[in-house]
C-alpha positions in Angstrom: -3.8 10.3 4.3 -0.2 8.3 4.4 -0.5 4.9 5.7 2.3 3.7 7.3 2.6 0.2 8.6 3.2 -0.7 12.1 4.2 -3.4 14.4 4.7 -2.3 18.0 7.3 0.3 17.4 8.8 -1.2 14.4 7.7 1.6 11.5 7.4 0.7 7.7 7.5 3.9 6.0 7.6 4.2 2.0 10.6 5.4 0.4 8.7 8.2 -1.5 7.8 9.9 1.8 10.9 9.9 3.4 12.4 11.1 -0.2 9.6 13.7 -0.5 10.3 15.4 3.2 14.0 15.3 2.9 14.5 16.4 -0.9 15.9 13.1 -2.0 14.8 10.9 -5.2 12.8 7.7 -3.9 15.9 5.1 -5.0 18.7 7.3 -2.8 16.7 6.2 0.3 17.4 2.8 1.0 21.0 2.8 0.1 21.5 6.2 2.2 19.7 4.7 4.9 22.0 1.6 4.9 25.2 4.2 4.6 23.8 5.8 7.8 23.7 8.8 5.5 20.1 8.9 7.1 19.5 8.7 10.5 15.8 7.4 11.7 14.5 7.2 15.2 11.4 6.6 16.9 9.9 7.9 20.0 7.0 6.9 21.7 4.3 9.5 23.4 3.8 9.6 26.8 1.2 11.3 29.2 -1.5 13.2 26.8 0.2 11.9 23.8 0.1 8.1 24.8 -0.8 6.3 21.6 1.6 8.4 19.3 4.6 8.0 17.9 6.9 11.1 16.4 9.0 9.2 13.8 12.3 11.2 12.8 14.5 10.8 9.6 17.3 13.2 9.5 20.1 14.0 7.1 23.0 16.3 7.6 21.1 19.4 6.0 17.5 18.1 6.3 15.0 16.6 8.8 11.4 14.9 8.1 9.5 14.3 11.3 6.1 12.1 10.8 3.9 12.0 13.9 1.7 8.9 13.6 -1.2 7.2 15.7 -0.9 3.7 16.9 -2.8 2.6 13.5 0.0 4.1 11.2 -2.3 7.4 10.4 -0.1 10.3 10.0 -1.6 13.3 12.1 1.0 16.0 11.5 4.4 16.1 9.4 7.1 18.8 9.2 10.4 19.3 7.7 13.1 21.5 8.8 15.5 22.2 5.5 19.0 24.0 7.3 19.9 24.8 3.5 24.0 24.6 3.5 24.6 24.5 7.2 24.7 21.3 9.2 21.6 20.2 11.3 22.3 21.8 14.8 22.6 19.7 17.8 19.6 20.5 19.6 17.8 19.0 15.9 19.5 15.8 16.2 18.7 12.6 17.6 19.0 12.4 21.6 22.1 11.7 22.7 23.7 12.4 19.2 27.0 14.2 19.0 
């Protein structure tokens, strides 16, 4: 199991994970991250999945999504590769263009 440390809704998540889910080496993620060359966004559950969070990191091709409990347990994790097309609209952050 990934730990991931948390504080409210501020997310630490290691470099290697986000590397591993989006096909990156572990040292491109912190510089790509401050380039905005990866986006990141949390979201918080609501209703039955109060106590959640779904954690997105998204490239242009690629998009990790880590959902987490409130004690930084990963319970599920999924990555949608879009190979040489750009990550369609509907995949993007809410509200992204």
């Amino acid at each position: 199991m990934i730990e991931i440390e948390e504080s409210g809704q501020a997310f630490t998540v290691p470099a290697e994970v986000i590397a591993k889910g989006l096909g990156l080496a572990p040292e491109q993620v912190q510089p790509m991250l401050a380039g905005r060359l990866i986006t990141s966004w949390v979201e918080a559950g609501v209703d039955e999945d109060l106590g959640t969070f779904r954690l997105t990191f998204a490239t242009d091709k690629r998009r990790l999504r880590l959902i987490v409990d409130a004690l930084g347990d990963v319970i599920s994790k999924s990555t949608l590769d879009f190979g040489g097309h750009d990550i369609p609209l509907g995949a993007r952050r809410p509200g992204a263009v």
